[in-house]
N, C-alpha and C positions, 0 to 999 in steps of 0.2 A: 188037595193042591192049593197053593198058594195064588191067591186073583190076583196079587201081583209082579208075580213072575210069566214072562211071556209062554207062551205055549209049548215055544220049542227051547224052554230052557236047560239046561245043563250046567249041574254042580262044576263044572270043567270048567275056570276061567283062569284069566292073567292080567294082571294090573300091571301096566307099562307109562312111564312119561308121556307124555303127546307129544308129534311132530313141530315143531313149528310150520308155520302157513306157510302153504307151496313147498313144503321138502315133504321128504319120501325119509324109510327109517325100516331096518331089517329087524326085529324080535323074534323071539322063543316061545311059541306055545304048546306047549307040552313036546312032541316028537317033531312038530310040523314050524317051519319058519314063515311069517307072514308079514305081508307088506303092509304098513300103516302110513297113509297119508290126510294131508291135512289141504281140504282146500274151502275157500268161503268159507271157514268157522266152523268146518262139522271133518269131523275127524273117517275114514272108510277103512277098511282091512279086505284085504283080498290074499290068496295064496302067495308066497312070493316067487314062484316056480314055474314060467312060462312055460302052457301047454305044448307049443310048439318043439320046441328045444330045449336044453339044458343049460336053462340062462336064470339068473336072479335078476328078479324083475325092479327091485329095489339101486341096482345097478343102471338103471336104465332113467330116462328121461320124463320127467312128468311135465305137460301138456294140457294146462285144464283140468280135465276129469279125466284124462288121458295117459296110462302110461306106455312109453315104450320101450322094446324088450332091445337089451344090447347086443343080442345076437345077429338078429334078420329083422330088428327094425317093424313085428307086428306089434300093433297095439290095443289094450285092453280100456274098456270104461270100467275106474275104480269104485262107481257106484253098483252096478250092476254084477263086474263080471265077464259081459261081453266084448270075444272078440271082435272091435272094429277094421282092424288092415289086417293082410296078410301079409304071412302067410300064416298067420293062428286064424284057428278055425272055431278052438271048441275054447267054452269058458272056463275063466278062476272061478275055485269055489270064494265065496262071500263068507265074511264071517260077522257076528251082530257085534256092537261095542255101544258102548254108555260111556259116556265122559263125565268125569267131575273133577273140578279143582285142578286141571294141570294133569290130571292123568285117565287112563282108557281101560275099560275092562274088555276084553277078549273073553267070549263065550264061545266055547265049546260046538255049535252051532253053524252047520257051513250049509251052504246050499251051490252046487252049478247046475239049478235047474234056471237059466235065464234066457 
């Protein structure tokens, strides 16, 4: 194995532009669509498919580290994952990203154990 690739890496990525700062932005990675936002200088991906409902979350309002789903108005932390309002309960999977130069890699890599 490669020491420097992270542990839980996967040959599975996607190179996309970066959000501009404070916008939100819907991409393609591989089967699954994922929210990519940009806040304080560091780029986050999160699913874009609120647990609650059948809403894109990219649709919706970002707030900080904050986003909210434009269905019923629950909101998630784009760092984490975690649902903070209701009525979402349960988290977006997280996905890892590296930046460079203007643009974001998307690995393969999700976790909603948060």
């Amino acid at each position: 194995m490669n020491a420097d690739r992270p542990a839980t890496y996967s040959p599975e990525t996607s190179i996309v532009e970066a959000p501009p700062e404070g916008e939100v932005r819907r991409v393609q990675h591989g089967d699954t669509y994922v929210l990519l936002a940009r806040v304080e200088g560091n780029t986050y991906a999160v699913a874009d498919s609120c647990t609650h409902g059948k809403a894109s979350l990219s649709q919706g309002y970002l707030d900080g580290w904050e986003i909210e789903c434009p269905l019923h108005q629950g909101r998630f932390d784009i760092r984490t994952g975690r649902a903070t309002a209701s009525p979402c309960r349960h988290p977006l999977a997280v996905f890892m990203v590296k930046e460079h130069e203007g643009t974001v890699q998307i690995f393969d890599t999700k976790s909603n154990d948060n």
